[in-house]
C-alpha positions in Angstrom: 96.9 103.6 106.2 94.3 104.9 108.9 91.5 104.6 106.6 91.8 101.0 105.2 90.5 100.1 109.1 92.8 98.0 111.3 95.5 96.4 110.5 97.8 94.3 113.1 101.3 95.3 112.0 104.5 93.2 113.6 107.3 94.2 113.6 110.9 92.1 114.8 112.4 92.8 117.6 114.9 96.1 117.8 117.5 93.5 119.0 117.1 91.1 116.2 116.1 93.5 113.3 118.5 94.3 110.8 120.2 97.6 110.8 122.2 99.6 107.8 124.4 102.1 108.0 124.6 105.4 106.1 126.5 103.1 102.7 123.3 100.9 103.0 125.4 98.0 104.3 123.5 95.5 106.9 125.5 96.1 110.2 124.6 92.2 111.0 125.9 90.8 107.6 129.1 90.3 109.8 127.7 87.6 112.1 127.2 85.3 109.2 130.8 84.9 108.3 133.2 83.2 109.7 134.5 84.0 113.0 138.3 83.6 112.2 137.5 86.3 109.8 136.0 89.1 112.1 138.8 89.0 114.4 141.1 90.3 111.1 138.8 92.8 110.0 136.1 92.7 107.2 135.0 95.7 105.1 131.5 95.5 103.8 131.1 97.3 100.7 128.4 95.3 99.0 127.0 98.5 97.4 130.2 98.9 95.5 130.5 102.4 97.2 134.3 103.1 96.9 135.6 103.8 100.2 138.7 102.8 102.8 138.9 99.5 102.6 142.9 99.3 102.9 143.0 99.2 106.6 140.8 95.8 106.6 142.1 92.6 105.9 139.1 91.4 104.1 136.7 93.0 101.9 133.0 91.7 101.2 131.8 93.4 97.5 130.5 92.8 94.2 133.5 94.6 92.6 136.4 92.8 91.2 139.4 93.7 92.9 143.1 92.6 92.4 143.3 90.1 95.7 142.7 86.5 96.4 139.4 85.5 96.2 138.4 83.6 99.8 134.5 82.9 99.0 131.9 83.3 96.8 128.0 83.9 96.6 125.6 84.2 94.2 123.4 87.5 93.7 119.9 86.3 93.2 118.2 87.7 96.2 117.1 91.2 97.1 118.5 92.5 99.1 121.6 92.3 98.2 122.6 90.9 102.0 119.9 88.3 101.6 122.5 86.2 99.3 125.2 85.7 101.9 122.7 85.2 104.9 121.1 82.2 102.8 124.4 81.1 101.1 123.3 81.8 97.8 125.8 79.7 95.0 127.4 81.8 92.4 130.0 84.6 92.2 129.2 88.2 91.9 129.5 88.9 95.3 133.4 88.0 96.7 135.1 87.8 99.8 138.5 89.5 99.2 142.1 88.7 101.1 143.6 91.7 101.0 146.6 90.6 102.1 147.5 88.6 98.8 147.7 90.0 95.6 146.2 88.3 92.6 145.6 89.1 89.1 141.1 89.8 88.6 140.6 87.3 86.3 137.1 87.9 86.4 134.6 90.4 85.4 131.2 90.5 86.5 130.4 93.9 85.8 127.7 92.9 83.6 125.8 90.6 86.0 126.1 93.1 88.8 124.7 95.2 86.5 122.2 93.2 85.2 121.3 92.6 89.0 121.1 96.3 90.1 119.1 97.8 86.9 115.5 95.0 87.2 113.0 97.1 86.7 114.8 99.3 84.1 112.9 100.1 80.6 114.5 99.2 77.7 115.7 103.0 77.2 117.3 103.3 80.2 119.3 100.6 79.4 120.1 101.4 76.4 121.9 105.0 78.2 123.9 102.1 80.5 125.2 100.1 77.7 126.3 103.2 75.8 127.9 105.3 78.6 129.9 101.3 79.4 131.0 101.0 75.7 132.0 105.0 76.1 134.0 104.5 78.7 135.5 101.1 77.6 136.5 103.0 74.1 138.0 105.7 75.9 140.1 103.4 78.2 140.8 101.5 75.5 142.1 105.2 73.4 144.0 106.0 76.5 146.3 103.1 76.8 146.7 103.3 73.0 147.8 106.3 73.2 150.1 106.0 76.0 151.7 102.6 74.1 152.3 104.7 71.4 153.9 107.8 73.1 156.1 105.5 75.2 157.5 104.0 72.7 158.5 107.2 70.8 160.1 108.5 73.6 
């Protein structure tokens, strides 16, 4: 950097920058949501890192998970934070009630995915999509098999 010759760098203010903690999650995502909800409790777990979320009442994630969806945004914009600070439209990334079951209906899987894996070649890819249908066949031989030894029993 020295040797290119001066360069005025600017930085934002420590106060106003954004922050992430150890999970990668902005510590400031919070302030753009709702302010009934931060007085409930929201978990943000936007990099799908499984963790705790139990003891929140909502959870912010690109995972489908079995509770009522609150809100929606759209995951267009990098990073991934980006998309709920602008308002982005779409639905990959959820706002989760955790207090209200509710059958996931959805399954985005393949545009999170899709979102996380730019800049992937065409082999690597290729490994993703066969360790997903792997894993979906074996699910799929699992339940089969339990079906099948249930109903012997």
């Amino acid at each position: 950097l020295l040797a290119v010759g001066d360069k005025e760098y600017r930085f934002a203010p420590a106060d106003k920058a954004c922050r992430y903690d150890i999970f990668f999650e902005n510590k400031r995502l919070a302030e753009y949501l709702p302010e009934d909800l931060l007085a409930e409790g929201v978990c943000i777990n936007l990099a799908g890192i499984s963790r705790g979320f139990e003891k929140y009442r909502y959870v912010l994630t690109t995972s489908d998970l079995p509770y009522k969806t609150v809100r929606t945004w759209g995951l267009l914009l990098r990073p991934v934070d980006m998309n709920i600070i602008v308002g982005t439209e779409g639905s990959e990334i959820k706002l989760y009630d955790t207090t209200v079951p509710e059958k996931c209906t959805t399954d985005h899987s393949y545009l999170v995915l899709k979102y996380e894996s730019r800049g992937l070649n065409y082999r690597q890819v290729g490994k993703l999509e066969k360790e997903l249908f792997l894993r979906a066949a074996r699910g799929k031989i699992k339940r089969t098999l339990k079906k099948l030894f249930k109903k012997k029993k």
